[in-house]
N, C-alpha and C positions, 0 to 999 in steps of 0.2 A: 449725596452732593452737598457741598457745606452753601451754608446760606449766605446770601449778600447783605453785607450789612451797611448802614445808610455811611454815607461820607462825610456827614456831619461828626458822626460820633466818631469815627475813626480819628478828625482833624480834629477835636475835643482830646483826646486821649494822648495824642500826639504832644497839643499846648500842655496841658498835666501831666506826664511824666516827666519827674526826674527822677536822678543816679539812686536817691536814697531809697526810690520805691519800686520794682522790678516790676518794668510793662511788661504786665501779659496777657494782651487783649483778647489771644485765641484761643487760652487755660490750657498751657502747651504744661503747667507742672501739675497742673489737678490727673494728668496722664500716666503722667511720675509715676513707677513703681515705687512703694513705701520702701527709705533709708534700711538695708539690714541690719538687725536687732532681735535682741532674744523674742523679741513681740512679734518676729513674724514667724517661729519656729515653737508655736503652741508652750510657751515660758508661762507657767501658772503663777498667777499673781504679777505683780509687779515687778519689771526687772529694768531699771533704767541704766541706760549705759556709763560705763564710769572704768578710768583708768587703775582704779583702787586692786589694788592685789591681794585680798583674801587671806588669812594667815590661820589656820589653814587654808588651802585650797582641794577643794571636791570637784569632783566628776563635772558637776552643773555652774559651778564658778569659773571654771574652764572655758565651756563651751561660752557663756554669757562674755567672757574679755574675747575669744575670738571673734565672736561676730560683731562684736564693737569696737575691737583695736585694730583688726588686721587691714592692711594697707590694701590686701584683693577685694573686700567689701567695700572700702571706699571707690575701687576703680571701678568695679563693674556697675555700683550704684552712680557714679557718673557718668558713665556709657549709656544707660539708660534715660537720664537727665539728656544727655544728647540728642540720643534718637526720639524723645517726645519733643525736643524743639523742631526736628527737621519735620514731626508731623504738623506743627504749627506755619511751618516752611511751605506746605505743599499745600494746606487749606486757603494759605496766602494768596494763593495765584485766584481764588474765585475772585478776592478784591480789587479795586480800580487802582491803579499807581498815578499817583499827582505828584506832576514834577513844575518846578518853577527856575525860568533862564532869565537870563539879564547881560547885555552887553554894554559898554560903555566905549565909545572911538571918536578919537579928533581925526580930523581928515587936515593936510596942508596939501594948498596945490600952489607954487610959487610967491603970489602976494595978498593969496587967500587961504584961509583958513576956516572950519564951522564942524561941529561936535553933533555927533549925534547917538544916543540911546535908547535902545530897545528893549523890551520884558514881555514874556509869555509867560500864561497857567495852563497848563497843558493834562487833561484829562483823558487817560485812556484807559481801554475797560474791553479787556480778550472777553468775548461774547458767546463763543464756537469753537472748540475746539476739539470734538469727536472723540470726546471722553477721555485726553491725556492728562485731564489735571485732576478728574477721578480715580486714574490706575495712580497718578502719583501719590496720591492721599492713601491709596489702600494699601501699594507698596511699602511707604511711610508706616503705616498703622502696624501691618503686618512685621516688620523690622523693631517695630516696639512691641511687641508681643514676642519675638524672639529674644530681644534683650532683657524683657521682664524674666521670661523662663532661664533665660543664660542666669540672672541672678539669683533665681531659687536656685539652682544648680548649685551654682557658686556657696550660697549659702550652706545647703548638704554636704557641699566635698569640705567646708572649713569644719564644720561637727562635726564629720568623720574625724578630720585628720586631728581636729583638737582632744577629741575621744581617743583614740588612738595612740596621741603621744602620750595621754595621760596616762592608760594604761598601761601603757607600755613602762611608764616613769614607775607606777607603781608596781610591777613586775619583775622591776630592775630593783627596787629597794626590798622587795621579799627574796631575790636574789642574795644581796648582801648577807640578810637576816640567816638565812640558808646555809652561805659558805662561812658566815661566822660558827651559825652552829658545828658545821661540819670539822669547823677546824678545831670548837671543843672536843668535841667527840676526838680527834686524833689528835690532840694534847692529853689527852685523859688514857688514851692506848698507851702513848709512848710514856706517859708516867709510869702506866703499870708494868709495861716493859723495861723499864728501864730499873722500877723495883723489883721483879724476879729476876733480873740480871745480878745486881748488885747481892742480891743472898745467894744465887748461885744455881736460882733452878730454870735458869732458859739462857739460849747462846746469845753471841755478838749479833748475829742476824735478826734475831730476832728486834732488836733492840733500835738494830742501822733501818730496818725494813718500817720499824713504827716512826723511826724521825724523815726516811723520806717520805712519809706516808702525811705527815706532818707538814713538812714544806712543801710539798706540793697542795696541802688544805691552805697553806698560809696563801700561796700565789692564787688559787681559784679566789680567794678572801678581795684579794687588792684588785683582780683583773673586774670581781664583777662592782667593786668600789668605783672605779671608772668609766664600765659601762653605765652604770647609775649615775654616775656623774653630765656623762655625756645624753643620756635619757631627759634628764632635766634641762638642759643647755636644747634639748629639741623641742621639747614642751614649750618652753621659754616664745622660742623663736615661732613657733603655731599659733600662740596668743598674739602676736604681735609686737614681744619683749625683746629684750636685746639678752642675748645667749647668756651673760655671765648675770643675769637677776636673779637673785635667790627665793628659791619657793619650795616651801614645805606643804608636804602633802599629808591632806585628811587619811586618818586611816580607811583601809579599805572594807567597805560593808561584806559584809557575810554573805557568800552565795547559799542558796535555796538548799535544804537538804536533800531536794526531790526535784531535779530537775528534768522535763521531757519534751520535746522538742517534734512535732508531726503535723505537716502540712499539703494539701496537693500541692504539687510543684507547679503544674500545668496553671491551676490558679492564680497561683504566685505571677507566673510571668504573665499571664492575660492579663492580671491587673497593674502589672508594672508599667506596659505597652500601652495605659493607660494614662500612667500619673507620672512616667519619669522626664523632669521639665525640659534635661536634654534633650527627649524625642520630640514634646512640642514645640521646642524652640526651631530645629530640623522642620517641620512641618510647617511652621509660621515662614522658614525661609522659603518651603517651594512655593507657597501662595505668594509672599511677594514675586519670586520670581517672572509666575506667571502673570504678576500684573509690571511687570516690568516690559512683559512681551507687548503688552497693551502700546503701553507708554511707547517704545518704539515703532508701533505702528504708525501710531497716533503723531508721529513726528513730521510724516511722510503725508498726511493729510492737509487739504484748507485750513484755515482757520479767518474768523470773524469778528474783528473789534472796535469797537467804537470810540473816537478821538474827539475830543470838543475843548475849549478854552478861551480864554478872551488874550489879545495881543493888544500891547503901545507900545507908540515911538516917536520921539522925540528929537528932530532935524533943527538943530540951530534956531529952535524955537516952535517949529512947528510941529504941532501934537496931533499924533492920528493915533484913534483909538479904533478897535475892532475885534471880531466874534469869529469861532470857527466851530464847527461840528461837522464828521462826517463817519461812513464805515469803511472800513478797509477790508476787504477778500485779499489773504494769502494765498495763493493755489501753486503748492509745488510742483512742478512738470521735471525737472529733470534735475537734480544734485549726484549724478555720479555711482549710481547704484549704493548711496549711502543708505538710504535706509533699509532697503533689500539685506544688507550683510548688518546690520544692526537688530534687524527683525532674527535674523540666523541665531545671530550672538547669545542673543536675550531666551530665544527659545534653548536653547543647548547649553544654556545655565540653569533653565527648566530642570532639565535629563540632569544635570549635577548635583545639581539642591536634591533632585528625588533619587538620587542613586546615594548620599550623602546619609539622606532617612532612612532608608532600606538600611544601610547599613547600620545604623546606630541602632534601628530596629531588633535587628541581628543582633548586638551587641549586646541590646539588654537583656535579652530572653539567655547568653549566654552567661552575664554578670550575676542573675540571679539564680538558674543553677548552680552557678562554681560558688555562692555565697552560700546557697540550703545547702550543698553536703558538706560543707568547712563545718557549718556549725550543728549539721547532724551530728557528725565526724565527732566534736568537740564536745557537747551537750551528752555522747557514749564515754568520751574519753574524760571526764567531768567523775564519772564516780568509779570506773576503773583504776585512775589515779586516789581517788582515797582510800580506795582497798590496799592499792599498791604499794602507800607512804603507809598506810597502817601494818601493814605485815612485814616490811623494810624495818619499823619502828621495832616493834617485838622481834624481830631475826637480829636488830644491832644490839639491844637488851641480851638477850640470851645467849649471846658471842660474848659479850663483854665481860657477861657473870662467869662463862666457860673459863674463861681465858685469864681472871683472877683467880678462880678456885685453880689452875692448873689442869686443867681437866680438854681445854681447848687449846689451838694452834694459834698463833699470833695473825697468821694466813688465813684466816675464818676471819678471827676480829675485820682484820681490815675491808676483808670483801663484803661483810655484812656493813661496814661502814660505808663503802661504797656505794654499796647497791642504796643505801638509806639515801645518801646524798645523790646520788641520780636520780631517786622516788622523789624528796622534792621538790627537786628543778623540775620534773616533769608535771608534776600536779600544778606549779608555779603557772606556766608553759600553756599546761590544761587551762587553766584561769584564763589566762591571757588570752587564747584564743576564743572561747566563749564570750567574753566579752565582744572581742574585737570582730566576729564574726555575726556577731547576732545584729550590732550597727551598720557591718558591712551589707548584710541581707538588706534592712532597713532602706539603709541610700542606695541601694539596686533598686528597689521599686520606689523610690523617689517620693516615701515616706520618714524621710529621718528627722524627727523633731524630740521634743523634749519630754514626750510620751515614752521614748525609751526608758529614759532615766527612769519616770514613773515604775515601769513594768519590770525594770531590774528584781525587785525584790521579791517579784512572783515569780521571777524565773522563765517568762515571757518572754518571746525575739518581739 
């Protein structure tokens, strides 16, 4: 129950405010969830928010401009600012409301005329109210503690997704690197083809099969030139940049040469159903709801208040001055079976908000299984692929020497060169989803902060 505080101070607070200094008598921002910032997502050291763009930019430069530039961190940090004013709103109602009236009226009556003005202070003060202005505070409360969790949320789905585009940007540019290589490599064929042509010890085909083998490495070259283009135009737009900003990127650190990956799963998600802020944002909604049933009860109840004030008035001179105090019993008897179907409503928002949890409940225990076998999945397919690109490497070597010495088909060259350049995109691929799954496990139990980055190099989800 919020305290009553004297009416002195309240009329004190009233005369000293102004515009330049934000009254806030009932500490409706000391409620405030703190602005999001690298500071609330475990940023070691100091990390102040700043438009500056990194030249290069890293993994952790990244994530630092989204949670300080993006426009969803400003909204949902003043959704929050919101709903700790409506808590300041609903602790309002334990205090007395002073209102002050004044009329001013000339009366004529044919060759008469006489003025007369009146003014009241008017002190009233809801006394009893059968616990509606408690479920509205707790309501209130409860609704900012799901906007506080809605912006941890918020904050983890913007690391993800700023995580995410990065890698992905940097995956797009090992891409490039890749299809360049590859199209040396079948520039380097169709040289050599095109020298044992011209002395006379290999056919046309052979020759036509190395140049389309060529253009086709040129076109993978330009297509993945544009997916990288468009990779960075997404990152851009994650930080909160406008698509056409140019950003270069940090080279990318060296994955772990040993990397293993093994956890109970069941663990994973009992502690996820713990910490993921969407779940308790969902749970914060059914307890408001349930104090919302209050509140609708409580509508349909008496209530008790106390009215007091001094009156004057002023007839053509004559001044009468006088005092009023009294209590008022409200006692509703009959409005229409309103609050019977408002008491309904409110309950069977109850059954929503908790069917709402359940599900989300559900959800997570599902987000974090399908996140542990991606990156089991990933973390197997992590050094598969460098066996893969390694023996793709020596199978393209040992084709190529064939195939100068005369000794190989030009149909070998090429397929060992293919196979190379499928090894790797897919080690590329491999990369990319180890990363991008070991974050995703992370924001499934509703632990994604800047600890990842840390533990990147140990090869830790």
């Amino acid at each position: 129950m919020f305290s009553r505080r004297p009416l002195s101070l309240l009329l004190a607070g009233l005369l000293f405010a102004t515009p330049a200094l934000p009254f806030d008598p009932l500490g409706s921002e000391a409620m405030t969830p703190l602005k999001p910032s690298p500071r609330l997502s475990a940023r070691v050291g100091e990390a102040p928010c700043t438009t500056q763009l990194p030249d290069p930019l890293a993994a952790i430069d990244a994530v630092d401009l989204a949670l300080c530039n993006h426009p969803q961190t400003r909204e949902v940090w003043a959704a929050a600012r919101a709903q700790a004013a409506l808590v300041g709103v609903a602790r309002g109602a334990w205090l007395p409301n002073l209102n002050g009236t004044g009329t001013a009226t000339r009366y004529v009556y044919e060759n008469d005329a006489y003025n007369k003005s009146t003014a009241a202070l008017t002190l009233s003060w809801l006394l009893l109210d059968f616990g509606q202005r408690s479920a509205n505070i707790e309501n209130a409360q409860q609704l900012l503690v799901a906007a506080a969790a809605t912006q941890d949320a918020t904050v983890q789905s913007l690391f993800l997704v700023a995580l995410q585009s990065y890698y992905n940007a940097q995956a797009t540019r090992s891409a490039v690197s890749a299809a360049q290589s590859a199209e040396r490599s079948a520039q380097e064929a169709y040289n050599a083809a095109q020298l044992r042509y011209s002395v006379g010890v290999a056919t046309p085909a052979d020759r036509l099969q190395a140049q389309t083998a060529l253009s086709q490495a040129t076109l993978n070259r330009i297509k993945a030139e544009g997916e990288s283009r468009n990779a960075l135009g997404t990152l851009a737009n994650a930080l909160g940049l406008n698509a056409q900003t140019r950003i270069a990127l940090a080279p990318a650190p060296a994955l772990p040469t040993e990397v293993s990956f093994q956890k109970d799963v069941d663990a994973l998600i009992a502690d996820a159903q713990e910490r993921r802020p969407d779940l308790k944002a969902a749970e914060a909604q059914v307890k408001a709801a349930e104090a919302g049933v209050t509140v609708a009860r409580g509508q349909g109840l008496p209530t008790l208040s106390l009215g007091a004030g001094p009156t004057w008035q002023d007839t053509d001179g004559v001044i009468v001055r006088g005092n009023s105090a009294g209590l008022t019993l409200n006692v509703p008897i009959f409005s229409g079976f309103d609050t019977t179907y408002r008491v309904r409503s409110a309950a069977a928002q109850v059954d929503v908000k908790a069917a709402q949890r359940d599900r989300i409940r559900n959800q997570v225990a599902l987000d974090v299984w399908k996140a542990y076998q991606s990156l089991t999945t990933a973390t197997q397919s992590l050094k598969t692929t460098a066996d893969l690109v390694a023996s793709a490497e020596e199978s393209e070597r040992v084709a190529l020497g064939r195939y100068k010495a005369g000794v190989g088909t030009v149909l070998d060259l090429l397929s060992a060169q293919s196979a190379l350049a499928s090894a790797r995109l897919q080690r590329i691929q491999a990369e990319l989803d180890w990363n991008v799954y070991r974050a995703t496990l992370a924001q499934s139990m509703g632990a994604l902060d800047y600890t990842l980055l840390q533990g990147a190099a140990e090869g830790r989800p």
